[in-house]
Backbone as CSV, one residue per row, in Angstrom:
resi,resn,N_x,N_y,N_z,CA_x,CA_y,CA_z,C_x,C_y,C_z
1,UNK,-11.917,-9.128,-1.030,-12.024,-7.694,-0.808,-10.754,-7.015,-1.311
2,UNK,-10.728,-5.784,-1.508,-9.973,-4.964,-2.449,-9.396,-3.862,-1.529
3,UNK,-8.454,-3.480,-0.862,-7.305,-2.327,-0.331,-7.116,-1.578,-1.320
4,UNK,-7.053,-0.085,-1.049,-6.361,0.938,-1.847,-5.597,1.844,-1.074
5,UNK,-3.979,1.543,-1.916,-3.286,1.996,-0.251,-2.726,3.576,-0.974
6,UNK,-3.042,4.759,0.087,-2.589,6.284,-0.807,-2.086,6.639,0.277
7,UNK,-1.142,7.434,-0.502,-0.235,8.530,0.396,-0.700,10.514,-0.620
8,UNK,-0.478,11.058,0.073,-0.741,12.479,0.535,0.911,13.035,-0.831
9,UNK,2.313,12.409,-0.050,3.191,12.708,-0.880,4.606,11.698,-0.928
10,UNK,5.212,11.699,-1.930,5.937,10.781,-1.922,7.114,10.485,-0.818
11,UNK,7.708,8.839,-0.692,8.517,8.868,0.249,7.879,8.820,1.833
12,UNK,6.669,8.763,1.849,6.038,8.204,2.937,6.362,6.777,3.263
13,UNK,6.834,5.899,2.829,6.309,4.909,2.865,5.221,4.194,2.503
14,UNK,4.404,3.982,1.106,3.458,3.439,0.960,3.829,2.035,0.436
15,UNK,4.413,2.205,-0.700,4.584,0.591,-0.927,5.592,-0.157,0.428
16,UNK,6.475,0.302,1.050,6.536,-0.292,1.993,5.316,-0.920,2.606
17,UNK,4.165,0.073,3.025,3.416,-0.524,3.768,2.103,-1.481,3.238
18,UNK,2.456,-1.264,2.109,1.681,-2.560,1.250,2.136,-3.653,1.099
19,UNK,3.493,-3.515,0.903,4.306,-4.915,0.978,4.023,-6.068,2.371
20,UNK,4.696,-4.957,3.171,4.610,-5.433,4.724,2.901,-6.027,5.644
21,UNK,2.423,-4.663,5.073,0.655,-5.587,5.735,0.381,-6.821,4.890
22,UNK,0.486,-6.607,3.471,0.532,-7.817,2.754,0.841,-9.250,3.115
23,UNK,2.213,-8.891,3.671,2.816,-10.222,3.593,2.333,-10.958,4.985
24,UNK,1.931,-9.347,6.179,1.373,-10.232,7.253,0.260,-10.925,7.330
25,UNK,-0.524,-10.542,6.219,-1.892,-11.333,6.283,-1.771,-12.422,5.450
26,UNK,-0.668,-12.543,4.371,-0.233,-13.595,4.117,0.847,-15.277,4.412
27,UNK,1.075,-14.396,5.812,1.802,-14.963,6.709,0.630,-15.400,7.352
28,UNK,-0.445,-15.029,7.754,-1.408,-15.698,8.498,-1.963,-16.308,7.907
29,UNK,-1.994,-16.899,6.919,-2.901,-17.703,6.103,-3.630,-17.559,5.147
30,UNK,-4.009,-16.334,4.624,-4.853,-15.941,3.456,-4.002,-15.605,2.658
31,UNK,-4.859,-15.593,1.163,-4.467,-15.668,0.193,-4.616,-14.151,-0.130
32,UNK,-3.633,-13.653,-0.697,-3.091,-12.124,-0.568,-2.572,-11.905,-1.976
33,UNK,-2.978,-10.894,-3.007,-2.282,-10.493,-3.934,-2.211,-9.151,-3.793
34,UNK,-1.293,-8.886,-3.985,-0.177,-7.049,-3.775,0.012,-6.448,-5.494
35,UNK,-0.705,-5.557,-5.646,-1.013,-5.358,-7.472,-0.191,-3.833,-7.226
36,UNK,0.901,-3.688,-8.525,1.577,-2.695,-8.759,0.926,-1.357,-9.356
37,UNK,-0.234,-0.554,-8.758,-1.050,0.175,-9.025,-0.711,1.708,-9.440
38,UNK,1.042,1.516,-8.903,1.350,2.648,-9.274,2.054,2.626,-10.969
39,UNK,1.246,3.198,-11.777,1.562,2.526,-12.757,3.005,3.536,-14.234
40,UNK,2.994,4.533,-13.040,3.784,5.509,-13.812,5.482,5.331,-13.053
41,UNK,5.122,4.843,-11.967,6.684,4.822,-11.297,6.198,3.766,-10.623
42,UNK,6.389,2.412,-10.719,6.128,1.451,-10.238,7.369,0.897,-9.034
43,UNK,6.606,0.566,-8.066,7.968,0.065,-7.238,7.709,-1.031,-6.230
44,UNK,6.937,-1.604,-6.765,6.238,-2.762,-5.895,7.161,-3.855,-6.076
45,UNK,7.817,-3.894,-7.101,8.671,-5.460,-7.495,9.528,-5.491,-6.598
46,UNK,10.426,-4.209,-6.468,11.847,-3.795,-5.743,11.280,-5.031,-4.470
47,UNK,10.445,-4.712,-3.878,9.988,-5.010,-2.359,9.809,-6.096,-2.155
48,UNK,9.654,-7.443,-3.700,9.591,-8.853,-3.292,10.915,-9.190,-4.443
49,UNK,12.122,-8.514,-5.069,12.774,-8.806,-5.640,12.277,-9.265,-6.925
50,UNK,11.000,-8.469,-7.434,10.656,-8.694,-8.535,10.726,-7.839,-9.669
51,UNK,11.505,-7.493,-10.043,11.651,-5.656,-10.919,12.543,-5.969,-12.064
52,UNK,12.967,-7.821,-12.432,12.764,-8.320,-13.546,12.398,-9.509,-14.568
53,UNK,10.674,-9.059,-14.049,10.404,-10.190,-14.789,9.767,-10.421,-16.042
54,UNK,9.483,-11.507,-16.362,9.307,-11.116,-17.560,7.499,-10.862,-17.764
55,UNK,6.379,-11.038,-17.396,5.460,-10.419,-17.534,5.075,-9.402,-16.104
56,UNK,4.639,-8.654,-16.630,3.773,-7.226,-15.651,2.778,-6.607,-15.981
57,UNK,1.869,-6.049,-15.120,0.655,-5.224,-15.397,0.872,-4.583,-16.439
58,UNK,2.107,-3.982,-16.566,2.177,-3.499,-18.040,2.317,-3.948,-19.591
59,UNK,2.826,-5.675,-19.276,2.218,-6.353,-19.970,1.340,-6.803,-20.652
60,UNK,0.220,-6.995,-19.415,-1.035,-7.106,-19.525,-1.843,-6.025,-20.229
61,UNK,-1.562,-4.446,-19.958,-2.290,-3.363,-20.555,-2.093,-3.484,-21.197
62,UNK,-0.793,-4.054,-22.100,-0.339,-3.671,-23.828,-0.992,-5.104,-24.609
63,UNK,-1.197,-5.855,-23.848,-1.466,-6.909,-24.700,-2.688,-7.929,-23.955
64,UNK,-3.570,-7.679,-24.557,-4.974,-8.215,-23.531,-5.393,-9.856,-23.697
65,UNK,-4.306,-10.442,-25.104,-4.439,-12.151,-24.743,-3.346,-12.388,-23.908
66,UNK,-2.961,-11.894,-23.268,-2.104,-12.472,-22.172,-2.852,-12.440,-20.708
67,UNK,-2.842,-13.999,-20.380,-3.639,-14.319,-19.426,-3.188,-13.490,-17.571
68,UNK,-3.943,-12.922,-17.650,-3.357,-11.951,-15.925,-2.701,-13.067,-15.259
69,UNK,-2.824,-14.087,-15.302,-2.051,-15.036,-13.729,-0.657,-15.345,-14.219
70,UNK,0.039,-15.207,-15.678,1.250,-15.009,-15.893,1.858,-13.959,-15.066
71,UNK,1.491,-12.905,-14.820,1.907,-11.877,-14.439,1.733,-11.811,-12.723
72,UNK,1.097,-12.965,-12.378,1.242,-12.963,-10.402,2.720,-13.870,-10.363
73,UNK,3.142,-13.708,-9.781,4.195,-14.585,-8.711,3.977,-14.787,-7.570
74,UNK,4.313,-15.196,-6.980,4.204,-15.729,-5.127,5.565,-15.949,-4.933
75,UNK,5.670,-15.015,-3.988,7.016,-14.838,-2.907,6.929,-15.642,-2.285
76,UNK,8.325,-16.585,-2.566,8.702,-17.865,-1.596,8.540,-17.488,0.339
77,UNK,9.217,-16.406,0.457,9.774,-15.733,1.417,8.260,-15.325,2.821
78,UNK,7.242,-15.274,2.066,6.476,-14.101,2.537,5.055,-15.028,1.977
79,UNK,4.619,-15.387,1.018,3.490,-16.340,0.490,2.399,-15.545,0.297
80,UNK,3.282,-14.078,-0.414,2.799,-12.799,-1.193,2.310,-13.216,-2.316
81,UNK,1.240,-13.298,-3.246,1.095,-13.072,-4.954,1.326,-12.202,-4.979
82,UNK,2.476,-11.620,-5.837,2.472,-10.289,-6.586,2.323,-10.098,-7.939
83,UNK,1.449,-9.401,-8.930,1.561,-8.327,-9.835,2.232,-7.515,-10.085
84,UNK,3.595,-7.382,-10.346,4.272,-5.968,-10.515,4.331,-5.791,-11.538
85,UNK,4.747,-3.908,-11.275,4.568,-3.437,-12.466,6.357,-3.439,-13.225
86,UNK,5.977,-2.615,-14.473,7.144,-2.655,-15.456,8.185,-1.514,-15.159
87,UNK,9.788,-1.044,-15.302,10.273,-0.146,-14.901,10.450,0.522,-15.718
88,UNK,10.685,0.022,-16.703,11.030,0.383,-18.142,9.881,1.504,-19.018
89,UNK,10.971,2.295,-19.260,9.737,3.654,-19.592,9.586,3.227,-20.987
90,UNK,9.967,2.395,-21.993,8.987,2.006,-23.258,7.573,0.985,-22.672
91,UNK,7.439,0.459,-21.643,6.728,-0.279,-20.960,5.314,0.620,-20.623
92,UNK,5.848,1.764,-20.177,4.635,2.913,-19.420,4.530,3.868,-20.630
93,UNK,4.938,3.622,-21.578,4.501,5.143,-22.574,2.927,4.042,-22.844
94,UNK,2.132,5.004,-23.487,0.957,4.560,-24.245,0.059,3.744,-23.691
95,UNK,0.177,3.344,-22.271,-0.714,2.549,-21.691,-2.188,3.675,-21.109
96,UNK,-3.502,2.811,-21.096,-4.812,3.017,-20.476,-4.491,2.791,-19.257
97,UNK,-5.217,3.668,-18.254,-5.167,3.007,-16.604,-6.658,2.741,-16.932
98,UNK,-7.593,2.326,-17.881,-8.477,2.151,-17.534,-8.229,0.488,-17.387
99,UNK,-7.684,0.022,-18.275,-7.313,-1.422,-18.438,-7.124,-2.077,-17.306
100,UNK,-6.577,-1.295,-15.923,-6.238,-2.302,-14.891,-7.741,-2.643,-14.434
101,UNK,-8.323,-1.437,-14.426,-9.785,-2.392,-13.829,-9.909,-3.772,-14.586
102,UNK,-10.354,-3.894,-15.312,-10.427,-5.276,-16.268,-9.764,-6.186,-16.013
103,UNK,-8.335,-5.940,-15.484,-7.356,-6.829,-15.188,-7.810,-7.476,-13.781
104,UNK,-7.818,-6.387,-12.768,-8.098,-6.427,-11.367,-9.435,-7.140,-11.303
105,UNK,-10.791,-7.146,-12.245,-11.573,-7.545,-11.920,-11.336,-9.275,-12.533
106,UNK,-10.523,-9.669,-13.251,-10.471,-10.384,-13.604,-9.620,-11.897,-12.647
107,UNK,-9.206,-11.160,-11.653,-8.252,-12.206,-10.790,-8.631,-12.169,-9.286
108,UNK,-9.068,-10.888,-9.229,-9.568,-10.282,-7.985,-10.243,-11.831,-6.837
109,UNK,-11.664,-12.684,-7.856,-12.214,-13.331,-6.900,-11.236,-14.553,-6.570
110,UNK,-9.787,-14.896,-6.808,-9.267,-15.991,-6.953,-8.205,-15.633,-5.129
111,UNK,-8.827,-14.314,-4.793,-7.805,-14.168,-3.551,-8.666,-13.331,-2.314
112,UNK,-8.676,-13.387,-1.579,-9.391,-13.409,-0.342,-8.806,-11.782,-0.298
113,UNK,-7.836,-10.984,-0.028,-7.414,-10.212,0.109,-6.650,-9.788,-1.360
114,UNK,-6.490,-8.542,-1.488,-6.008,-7.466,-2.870,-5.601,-5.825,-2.320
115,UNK,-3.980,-5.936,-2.533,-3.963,-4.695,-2.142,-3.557,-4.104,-3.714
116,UNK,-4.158,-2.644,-3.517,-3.591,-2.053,-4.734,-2.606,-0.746,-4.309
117,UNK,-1.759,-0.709,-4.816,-0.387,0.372,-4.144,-0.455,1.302,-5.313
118,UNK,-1.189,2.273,-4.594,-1.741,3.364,-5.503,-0.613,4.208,-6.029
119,UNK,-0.741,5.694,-7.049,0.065,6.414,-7.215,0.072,7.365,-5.948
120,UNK,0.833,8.402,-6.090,1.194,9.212,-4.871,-0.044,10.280,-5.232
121,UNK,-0.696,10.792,-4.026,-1.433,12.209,-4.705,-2.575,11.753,-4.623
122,UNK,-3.328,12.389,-5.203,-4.908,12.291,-5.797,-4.433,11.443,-7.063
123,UNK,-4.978,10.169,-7.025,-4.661,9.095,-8.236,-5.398,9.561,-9.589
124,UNK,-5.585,10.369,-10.206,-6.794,10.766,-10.949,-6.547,9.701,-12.293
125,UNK,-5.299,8.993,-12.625,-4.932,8.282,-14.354,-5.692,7.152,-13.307
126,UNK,-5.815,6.262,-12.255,-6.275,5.090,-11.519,-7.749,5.179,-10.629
127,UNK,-8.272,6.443,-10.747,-8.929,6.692,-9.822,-10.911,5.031,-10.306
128,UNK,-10.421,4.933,-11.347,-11.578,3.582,-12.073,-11.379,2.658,-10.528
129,UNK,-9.905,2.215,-10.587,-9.751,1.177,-9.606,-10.474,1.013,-8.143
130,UNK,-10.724,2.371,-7.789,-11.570,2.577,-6.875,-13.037,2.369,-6.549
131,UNK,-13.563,1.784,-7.946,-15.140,1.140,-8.168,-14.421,-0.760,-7.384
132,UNK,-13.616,-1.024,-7.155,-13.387,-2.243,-7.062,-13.294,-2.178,-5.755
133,UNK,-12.985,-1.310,-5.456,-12.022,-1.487,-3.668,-13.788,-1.706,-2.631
134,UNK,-12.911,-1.917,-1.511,-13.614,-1.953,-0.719,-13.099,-0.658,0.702
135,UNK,-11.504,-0.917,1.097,-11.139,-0.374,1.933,-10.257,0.867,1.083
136,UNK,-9.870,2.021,2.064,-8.357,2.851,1.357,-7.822,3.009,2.726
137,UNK,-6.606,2.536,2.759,-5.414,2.842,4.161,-4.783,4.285,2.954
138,UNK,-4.936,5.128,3.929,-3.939,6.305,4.380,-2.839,6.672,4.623
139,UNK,-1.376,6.022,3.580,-0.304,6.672,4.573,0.823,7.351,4.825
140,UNK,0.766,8.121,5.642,1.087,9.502,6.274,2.421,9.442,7.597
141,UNK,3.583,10.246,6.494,4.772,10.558,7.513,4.585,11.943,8.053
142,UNK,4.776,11.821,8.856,3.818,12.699,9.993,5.492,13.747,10.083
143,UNK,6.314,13.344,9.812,8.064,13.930,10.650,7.915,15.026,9.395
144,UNK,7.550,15.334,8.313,8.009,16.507,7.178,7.220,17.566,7.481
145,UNK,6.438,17.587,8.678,5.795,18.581,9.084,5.490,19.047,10.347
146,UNK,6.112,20.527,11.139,6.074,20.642,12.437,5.023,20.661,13.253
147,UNK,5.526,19.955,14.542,4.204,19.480,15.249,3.309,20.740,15.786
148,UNK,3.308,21.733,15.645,2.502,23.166,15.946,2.076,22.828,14.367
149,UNK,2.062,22.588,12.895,1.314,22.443,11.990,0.459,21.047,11.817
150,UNK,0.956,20.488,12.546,0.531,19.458,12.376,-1.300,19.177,11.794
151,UNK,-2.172,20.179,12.501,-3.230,20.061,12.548,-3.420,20.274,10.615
152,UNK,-3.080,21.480,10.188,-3.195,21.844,8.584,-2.293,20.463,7.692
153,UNK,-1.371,20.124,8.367,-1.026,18.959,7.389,-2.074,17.593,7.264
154,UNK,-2.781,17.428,8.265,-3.765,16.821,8.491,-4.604,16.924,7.243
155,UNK,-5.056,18.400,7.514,-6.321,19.195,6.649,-6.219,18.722,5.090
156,UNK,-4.643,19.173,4.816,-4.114,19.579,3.174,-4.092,18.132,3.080
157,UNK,-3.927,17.053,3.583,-3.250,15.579,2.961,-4.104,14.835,3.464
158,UNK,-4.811,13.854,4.400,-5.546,13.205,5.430,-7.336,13.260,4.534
159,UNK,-7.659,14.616,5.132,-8.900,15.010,4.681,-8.964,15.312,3.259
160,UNK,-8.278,15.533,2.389,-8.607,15.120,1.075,-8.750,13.245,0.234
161,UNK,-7.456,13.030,0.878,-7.629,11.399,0.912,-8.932,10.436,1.388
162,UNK,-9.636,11.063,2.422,-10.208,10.890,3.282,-11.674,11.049,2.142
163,UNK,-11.464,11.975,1.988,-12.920,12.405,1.085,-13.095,12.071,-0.322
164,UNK,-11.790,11.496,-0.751,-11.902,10.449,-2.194,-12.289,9.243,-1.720
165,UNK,-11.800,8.909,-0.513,-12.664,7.468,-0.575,-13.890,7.331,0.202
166,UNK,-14.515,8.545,0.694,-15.980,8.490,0.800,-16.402,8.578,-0.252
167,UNK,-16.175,9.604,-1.349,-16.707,9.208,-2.553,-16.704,8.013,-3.752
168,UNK,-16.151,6.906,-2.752,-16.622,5.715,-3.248,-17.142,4.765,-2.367
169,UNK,-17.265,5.038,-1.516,-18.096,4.343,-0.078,-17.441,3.639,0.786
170,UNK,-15.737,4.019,0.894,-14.835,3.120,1.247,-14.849,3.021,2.925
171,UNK,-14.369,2.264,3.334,-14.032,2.056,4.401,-12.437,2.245,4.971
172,UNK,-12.242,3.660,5.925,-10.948,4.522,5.206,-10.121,4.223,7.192
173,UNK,-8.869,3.823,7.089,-8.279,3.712,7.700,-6.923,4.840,7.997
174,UNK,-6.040,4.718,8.291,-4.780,5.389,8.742,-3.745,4.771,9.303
175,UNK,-2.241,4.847,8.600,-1.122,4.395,8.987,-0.039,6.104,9.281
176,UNK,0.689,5.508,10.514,1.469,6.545,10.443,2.707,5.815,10.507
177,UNK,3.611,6.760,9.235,4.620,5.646,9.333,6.242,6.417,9.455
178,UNK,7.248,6.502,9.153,8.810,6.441,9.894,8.742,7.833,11.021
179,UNK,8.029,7.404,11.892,7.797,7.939,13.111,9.162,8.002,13.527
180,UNK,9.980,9.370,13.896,10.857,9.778,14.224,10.965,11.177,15.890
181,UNK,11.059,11.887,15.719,11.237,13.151,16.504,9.609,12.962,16.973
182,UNK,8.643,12.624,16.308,7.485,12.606,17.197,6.727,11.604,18.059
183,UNK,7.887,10.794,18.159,7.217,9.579,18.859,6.362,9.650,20.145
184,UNK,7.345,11.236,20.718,6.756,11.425,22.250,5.170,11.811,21.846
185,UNK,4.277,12.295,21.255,3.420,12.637,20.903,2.410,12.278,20.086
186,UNK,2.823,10.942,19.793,2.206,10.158,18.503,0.573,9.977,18.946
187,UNK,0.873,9.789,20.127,-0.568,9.384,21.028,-1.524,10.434,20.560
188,UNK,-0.797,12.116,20.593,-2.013,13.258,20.453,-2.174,13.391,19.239
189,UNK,-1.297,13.041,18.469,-1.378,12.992,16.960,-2.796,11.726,16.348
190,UNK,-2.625,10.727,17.342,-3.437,9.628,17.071,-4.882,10.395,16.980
191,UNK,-4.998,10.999,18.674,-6.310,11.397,18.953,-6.862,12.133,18.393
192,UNK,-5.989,13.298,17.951,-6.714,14.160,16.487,-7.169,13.569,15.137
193,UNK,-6.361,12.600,14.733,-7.269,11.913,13.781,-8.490,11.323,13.900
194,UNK,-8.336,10.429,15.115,-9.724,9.641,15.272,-10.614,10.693,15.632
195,UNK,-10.128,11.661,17.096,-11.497,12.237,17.210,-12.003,13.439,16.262
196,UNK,-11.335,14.015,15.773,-11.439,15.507,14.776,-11.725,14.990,13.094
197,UNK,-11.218,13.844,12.757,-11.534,13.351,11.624,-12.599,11.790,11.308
198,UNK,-12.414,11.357,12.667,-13.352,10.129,12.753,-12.541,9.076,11.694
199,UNK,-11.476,9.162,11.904,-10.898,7.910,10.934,-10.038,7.316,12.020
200,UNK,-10.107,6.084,11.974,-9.134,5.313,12.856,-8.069,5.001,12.643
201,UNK,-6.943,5.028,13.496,-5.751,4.583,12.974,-4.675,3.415,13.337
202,UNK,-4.954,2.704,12.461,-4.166,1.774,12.884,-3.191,1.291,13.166
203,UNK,-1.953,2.128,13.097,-1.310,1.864,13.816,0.098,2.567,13.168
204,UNK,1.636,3.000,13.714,2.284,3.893,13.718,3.206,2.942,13.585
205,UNK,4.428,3.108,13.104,5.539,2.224,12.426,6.647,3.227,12.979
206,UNK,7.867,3.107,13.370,9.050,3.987,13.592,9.880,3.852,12.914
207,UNK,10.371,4.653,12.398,11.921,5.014,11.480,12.603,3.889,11.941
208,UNK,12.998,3.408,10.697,13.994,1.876,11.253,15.395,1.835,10.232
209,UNK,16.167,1.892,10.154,17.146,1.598,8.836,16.929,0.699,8.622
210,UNK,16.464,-0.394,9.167,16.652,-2.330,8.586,15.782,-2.187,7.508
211,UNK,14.679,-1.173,7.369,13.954,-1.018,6.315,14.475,-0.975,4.954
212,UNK,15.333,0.139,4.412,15.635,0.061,3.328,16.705,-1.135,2.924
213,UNK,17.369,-1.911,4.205,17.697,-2.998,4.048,17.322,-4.316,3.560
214,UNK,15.960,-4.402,3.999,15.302,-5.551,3.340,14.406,-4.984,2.250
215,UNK,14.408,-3.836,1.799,14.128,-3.851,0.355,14.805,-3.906,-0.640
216,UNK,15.830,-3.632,-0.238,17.543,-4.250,-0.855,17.095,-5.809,-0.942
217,UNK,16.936,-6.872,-0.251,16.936,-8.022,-0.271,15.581,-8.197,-1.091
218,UNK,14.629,-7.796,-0.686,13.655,-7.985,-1.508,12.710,-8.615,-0.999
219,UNK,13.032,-8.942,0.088,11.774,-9.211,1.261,11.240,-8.352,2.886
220,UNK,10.209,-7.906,2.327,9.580,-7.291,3.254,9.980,-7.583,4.885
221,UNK,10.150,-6.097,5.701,10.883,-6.070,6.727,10.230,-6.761,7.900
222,UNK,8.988,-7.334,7.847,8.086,-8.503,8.191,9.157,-9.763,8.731
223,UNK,9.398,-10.074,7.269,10.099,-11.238,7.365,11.807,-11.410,7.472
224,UNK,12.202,-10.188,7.018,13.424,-9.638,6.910,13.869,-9.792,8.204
225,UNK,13.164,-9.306,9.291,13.937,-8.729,10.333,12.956,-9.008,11.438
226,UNK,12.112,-9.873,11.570,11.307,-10.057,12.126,10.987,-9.600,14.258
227,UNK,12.848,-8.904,14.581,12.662,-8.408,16.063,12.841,-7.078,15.722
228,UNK,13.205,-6.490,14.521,13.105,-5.224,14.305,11.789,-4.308,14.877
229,UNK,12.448,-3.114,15.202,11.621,-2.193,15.573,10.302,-2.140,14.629
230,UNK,10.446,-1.955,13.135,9.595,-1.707,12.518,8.288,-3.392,11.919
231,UNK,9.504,-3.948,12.026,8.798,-5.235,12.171,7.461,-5.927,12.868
232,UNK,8.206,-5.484,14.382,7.088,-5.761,15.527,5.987,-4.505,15.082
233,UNK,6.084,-3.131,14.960,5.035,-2.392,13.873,4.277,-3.219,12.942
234,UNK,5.011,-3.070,12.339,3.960,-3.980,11.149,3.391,-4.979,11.565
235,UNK,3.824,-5.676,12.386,3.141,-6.683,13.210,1.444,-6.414,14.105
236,UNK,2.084,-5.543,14.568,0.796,-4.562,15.439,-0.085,-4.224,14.760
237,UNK,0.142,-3.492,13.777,-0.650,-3.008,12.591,-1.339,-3.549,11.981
238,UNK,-0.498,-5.186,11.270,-1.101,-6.275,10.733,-2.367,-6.675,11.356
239,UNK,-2.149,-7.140,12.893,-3.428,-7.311,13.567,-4.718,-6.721,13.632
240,UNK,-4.219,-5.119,13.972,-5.141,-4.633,13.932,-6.261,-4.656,12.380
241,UNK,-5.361,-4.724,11.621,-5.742,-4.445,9.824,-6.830,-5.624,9.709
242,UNK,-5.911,-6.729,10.455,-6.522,-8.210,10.290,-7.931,-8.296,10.923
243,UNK,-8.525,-7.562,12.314,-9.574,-7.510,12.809,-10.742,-6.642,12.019
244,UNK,-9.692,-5.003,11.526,-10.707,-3.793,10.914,-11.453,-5.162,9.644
245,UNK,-10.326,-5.638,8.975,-11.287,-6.476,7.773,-12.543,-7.578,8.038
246,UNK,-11.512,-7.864,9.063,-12.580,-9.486,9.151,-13.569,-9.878,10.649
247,UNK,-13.499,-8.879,11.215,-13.969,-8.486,12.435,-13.507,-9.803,13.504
């Protein structure tokens, strides 16, 4: 099955939280590949210390006899496959996003789980990839917007996300993530999503510094920091993620 993980606007935390659910379901035993989907500002490598290697999705788009499984690695650390993408802007000029489908469909059945770490926004250069998916997680820093607006930030970011992946029949979740100043309230914040939008949410992550710490290291704050605040999050989250998929 196929994840499509979107955020509303940048600096949410998304590839964080692709990295991190990733690695927990790959910590539990399945076979997990984490694909660098964002293909214009890629930043998926940073997160398993992969940002120089020598093949990448962008590899692959430019040159189609190159076999896709050059371009996975598996994180010692975490027992992540990753795909990352290229940083290098001669790398991203001239590429198709139609090409990743082809790619994605091509490796896809070799892993039980596939997350794709979308662009920021309405993905419209990736939006193909979305014939593949099955699920789209949602995710949303809730702190760049005051809690009396809260309801319209919902509206403008949530419910548009929300309604691209009904229009592919997805099965649409919710992360809230560096939960700060609203922690006291996260609960009513929860309940407006599920009950006013009918999307469930799985689960809320808190502002942690150890975070940008272990993306410095290059392993997800999962494994990084494993009594960390945000850790035991992702942990929580993981579970829950782990049941929404597999009941």
């Amino acid at each position: 099955m196929a994840l499509i993980v979107v955020t509303g606007r940048g600096g949410a935390g998304k590839t964080t939280t692709t990295a991190n659910l990733s690695a927990y379901l790959a910590m539990s035993e399945y076979r997990v590949l984490a694909v660098d989907g964002d293909l214009y500002l890629p930043n998926l490598g940073f997160h398993f210390a992969l940002d120089t290697v020598k093949y990448t999705v962008h590899s692959l788009m430019k040159n189609p006899d190159i076999d896709p499984e050059w371009a996975v690695y598996r994180h010692p650390e975490t027992g992540v496959h990753v795909m990352p993408g290229s940083t290098r802007l001669q790398d991203v000029l001239g590429i198709s996003p139609r090409r990743l489908v082809e790619i994605l469909d091509r490796v896809k059945y070799k892993f039980g789980v596939v997350f794709v770490d979308s662009p920021t926004g309405i993905p419209f250069d990736t939006l193909p990839t979305f014939e593949l998916a099955n699920y789209q997680i949602i995710v949303v820093e809730i702190e760049r917007s005051p809690i009396y607006s809260f309801e319209v930030m919902v509206k403008n970011e949530i419910e548009k996300l929300k309604a691209l992946g009904e229009r592919y029949n997805l099965n649409i979740g919710v992360v809230l993530n560096k939960v700060r100043e609203s922690e006291d309230v996260v609960d009513k914040i929860i309940e407006v999503i599920e009950d006013d939008l009918n999307v469930p949410v799985l689960g809320w992550i808190p502002f942690d510094n150890v975070v940008p710490e272990s993306i410095n290291a290059g392993i997800p704050v999962l494994r990084y920091a494993p009594k960390s605040d945000a850790a035991l999050a992702f942990m929580e989250t993981g579970k829950v993620l782990e049941e929404w998929l597999f009941g």
